[in-house]
C-alpha positions as CSV (number, residue, x, y, z in Angstrom):
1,X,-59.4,-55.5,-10.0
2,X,-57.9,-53.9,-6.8
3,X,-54.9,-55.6,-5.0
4,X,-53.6,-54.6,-1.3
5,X,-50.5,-54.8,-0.2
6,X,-49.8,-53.4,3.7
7,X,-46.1,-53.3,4.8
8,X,-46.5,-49.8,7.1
9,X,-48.5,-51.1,10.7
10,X,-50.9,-53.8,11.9
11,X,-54.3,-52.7,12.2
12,X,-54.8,-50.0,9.5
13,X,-57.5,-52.3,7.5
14,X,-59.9,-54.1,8.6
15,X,-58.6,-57.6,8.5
16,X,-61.8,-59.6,8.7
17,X,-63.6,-57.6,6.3
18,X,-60.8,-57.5,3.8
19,X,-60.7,-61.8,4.0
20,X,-64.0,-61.2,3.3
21,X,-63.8,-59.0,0.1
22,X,-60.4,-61.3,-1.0
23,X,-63.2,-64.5,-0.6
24,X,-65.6,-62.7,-2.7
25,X,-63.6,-61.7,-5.3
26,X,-64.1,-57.7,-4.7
27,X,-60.7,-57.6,-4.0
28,X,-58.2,-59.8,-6.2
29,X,-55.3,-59.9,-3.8
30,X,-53.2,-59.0,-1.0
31,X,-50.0,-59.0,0.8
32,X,-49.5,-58.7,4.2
33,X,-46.5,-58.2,6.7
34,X,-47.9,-56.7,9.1
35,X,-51.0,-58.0,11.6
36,X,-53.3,-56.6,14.1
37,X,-52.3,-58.7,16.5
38,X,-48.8,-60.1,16.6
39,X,-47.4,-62.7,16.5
40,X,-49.7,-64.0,14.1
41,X,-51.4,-66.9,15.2
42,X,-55.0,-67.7,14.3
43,X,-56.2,-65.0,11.2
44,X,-58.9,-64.5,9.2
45,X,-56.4,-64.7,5.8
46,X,-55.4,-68.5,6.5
47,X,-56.1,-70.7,3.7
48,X,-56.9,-68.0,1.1
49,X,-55.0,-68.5,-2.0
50,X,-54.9,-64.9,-3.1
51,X,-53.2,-63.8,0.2
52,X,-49.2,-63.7,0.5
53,X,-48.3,-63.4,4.6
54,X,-44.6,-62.6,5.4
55,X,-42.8,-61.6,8.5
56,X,-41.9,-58.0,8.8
57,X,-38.3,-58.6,8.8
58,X,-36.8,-57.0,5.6
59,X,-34.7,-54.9,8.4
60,X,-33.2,-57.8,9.5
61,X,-31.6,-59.0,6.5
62,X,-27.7,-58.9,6.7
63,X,-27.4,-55.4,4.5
64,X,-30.5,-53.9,6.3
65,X,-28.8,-54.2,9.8
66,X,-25.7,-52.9,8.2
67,X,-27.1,-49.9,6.5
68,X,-29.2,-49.1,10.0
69,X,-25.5,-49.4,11.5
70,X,-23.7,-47.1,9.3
71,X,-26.5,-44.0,9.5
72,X,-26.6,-44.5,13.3
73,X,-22.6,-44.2,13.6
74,X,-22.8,-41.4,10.8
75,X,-25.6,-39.4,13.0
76,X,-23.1,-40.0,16.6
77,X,-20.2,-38.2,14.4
78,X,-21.9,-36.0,13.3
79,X,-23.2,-34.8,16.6
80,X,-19.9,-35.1,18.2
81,X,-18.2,-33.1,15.1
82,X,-20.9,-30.4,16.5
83,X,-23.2,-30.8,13.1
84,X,-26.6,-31.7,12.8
85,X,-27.5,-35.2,11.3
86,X,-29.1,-35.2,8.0
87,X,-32.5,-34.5,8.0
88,X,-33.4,-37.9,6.7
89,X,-32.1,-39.6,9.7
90,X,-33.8,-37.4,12.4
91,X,-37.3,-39.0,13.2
92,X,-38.4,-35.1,15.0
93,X,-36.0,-32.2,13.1
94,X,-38.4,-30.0,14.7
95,X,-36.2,-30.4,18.0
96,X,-33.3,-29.1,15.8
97,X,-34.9,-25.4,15.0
């Protein structure tokens, strides 16, 4: 049976209709930590069992905003060292070509 797990943005499923497949059983389960509307207050997923809700915070753990601190310092040297930053840091390296 299918499961659904959407970490990426708010509103790319249908959240009623997805409490509705999760209380019929078409779907077994899902986890969420992202929302339509936000900050989640009343939702369609309250009280279902087969539904995990969490914050989307896993950036905001202590190693998460160290790590997002040592690739932006490593991209600022880079730059000032006249190099490009790698690729993996650059959200547009189309602006690089």
């Amino acid at each position: 049976m299918p499961k659904v797990i959407i970490t990426a943005r708010g509103g790319l499923v249908d959240e009623a209709a997805l409490a509705v497949a999760l209380r019929e059983g078409k779907i077994a389960g899902a986890g969420l930590d992202v929302f339509h509307d936000e900050p989640l207050r009343q939702n369609p997923f309250y009280g279902l069992e087969n539904v995990v809700l969490s914050p989307h915070l896993a950036a905001y753990s202590r190693e998460g905003l160290r790590e997002t601190g040592v690739l932006a310092a490593l991209g600022v040297v880079a730059i000032l060292q006249g190099r490009h930053p790698d690729a993996a840091m650059l959200v547009n390296p189309a602006v690089y070509q």
